[in-house]
N, C-alpha and C positions, 0 to 999 in steps of 0.2 A: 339639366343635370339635377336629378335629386338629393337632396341633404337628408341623412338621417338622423335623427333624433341624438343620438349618438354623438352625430358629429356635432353638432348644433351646442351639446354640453360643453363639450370641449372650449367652445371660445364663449360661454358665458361666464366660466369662471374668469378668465377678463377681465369682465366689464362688472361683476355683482360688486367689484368694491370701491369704487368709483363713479360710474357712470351716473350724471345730475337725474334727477327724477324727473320724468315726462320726457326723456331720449327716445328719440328713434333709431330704430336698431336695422341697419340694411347689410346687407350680403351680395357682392359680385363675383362670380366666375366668367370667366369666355367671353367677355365683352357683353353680360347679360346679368342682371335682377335673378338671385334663385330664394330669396328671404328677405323678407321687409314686415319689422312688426311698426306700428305707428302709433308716435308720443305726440306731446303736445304743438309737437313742428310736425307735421304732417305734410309730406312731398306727393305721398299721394304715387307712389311707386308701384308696380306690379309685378309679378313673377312675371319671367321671361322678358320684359319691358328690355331694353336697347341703354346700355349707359352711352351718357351723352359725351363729345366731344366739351372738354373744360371743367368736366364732375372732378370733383375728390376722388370719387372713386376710381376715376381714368386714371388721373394722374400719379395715383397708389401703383395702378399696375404697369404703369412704363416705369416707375421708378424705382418700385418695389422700396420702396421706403415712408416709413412714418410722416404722414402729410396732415398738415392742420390748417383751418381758417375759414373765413367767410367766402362763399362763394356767390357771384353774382348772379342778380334777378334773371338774366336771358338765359341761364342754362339750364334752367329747371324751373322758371316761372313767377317762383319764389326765392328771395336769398337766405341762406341757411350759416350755421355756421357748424363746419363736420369737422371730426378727428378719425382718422380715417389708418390702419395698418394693413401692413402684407401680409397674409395670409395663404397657406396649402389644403386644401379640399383634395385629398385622393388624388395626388402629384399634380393638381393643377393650382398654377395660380392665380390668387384670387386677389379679394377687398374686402375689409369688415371695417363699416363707417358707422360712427355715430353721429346722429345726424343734434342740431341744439339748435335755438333762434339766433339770430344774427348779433342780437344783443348780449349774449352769454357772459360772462365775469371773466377774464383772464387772471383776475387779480394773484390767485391763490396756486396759479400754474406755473411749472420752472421756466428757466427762462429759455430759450431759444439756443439749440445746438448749434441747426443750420436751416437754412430755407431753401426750399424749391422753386427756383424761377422757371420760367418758360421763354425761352431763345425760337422763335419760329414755331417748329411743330416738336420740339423736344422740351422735356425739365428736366432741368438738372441739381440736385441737390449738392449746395454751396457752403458749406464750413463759418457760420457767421462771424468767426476772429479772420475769415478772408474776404466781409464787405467792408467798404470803405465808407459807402453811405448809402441812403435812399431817399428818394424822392415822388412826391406826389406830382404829377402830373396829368392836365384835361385828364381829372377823375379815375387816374390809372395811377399805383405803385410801381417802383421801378428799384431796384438796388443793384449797386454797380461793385463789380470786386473784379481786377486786373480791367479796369476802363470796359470791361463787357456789361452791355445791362443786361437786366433779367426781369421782367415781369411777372409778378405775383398778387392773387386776390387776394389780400392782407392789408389794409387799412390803414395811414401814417398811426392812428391812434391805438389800432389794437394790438401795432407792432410793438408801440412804446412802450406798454405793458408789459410786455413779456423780453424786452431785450438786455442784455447785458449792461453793468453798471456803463464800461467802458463807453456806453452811444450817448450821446448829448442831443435833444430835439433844440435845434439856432431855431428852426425856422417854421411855421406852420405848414412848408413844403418839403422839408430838411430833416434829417434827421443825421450825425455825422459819429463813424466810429475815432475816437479821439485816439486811438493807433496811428490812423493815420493823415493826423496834422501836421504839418512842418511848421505854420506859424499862423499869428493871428493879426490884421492890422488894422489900418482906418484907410475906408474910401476918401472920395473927394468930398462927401457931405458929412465927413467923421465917424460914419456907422463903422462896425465892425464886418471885418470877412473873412473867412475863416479858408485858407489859402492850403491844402491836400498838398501830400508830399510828389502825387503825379501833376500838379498844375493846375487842378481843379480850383475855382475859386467859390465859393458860396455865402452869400449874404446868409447876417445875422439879423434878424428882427430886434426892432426894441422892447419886446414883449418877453424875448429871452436871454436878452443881455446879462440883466441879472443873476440869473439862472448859470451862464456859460462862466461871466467871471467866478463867481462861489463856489463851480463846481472845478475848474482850473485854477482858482488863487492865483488873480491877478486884479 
């Protein structure tokens, strides 16, 4: 499919007031590459080129919704870190990603609406006042709303940054929406655990204790 110039204007207004210097600027329709200009993260993309299973940009179009995050080294060789919207090209649709280093600043970003997990071979975009928590896992995230997990390329740490006051990081694997706690106690060696209104129990570190009493005043 070809873009015209034209069209091409249309979604730079966009990105001109915004967009970090040295972005890369890529384009999906049809399960395919039709624009890719290259910034200082270079994927190294081509016209026509095949979006891969696991891209941003996949996950834009089964979701057709605003997707953000780091995605991992195996799917593209390099990891990146995109912001990715649904877009229509001439009633088809599409993906317009920005693509950044993995390391990019979250600091200065709002916080998190909702997040896209991956159940099997679907994402489903989840409401984050309906996760309960998340967790690191063998080098995978995971966050769980109604006891379902969801898998997402998002980082405990780069979540941290960007999530609602309401989430508490207990644990270097933990992160807990304090919605929904029922209670908090002491194991059998005194630690603290932070006990879900479904039954869920999660250990507190002592590296967050502090942090969890100050921020719940107790």
């Amino acid at each position: 499919m070809e873009i015209s110039k034209d069209q091409l204007k249309k979604y730079a207004g966009l990105l001109e007031d915004w967009i970090p210097k040295g972005a890369s600027i890529a384009i999906a329709v049809r399960g395919e590459y039709v624009y890719y200009v290259a910034g200082s993260q270079d994927l190294q993309l081509q016209k026509g080129q095949k979006v891969k299973e696991g891209s941003i940009a996949e996950i834009v179009m089964q979701t057709c919704c605003r997707t953000e995050g780091v995605v991992e080294d195996k799917i593209l060789n390099v990891p990146y870190y995109g912001i990715a919207y649904p877009i229509d090209i001439l009633g088809e649709s599409g993906a317009l990603v920005v693509i950044l280093p993995p390391n990019y600043s979250l600091v200065h970003q709002p916080p998190y609406r909702f997040l896209t997990g991956k159940q099997e071979e679907e994402w489903r975009p989840i409401p984050i006042e309906k996760i309960a928590y998340m967790e690191s896992l063998q080098k995978k995230t995971w966050f769980y709303a109604g006891k379902e997990p969801y898998k997402t390329n998002i980082p405990l740490k780069e979540l941290q940054q960007r999530l609602p006051e309401s989430f508490l990081r207990i644990h270097r694997s933990y992160i807990v929406n304090v919605s929904f706690i029922d209670s908090i106690i002491r194991d059998f060696s005194s630690n603290l655990l932070v006990l879900l209104q479904d039954g869920t129990e999660l250990p507190v570190s002592q590296t967050y204790t502090a942090d969890i009493r100050n921020a719940l005043g107790f």
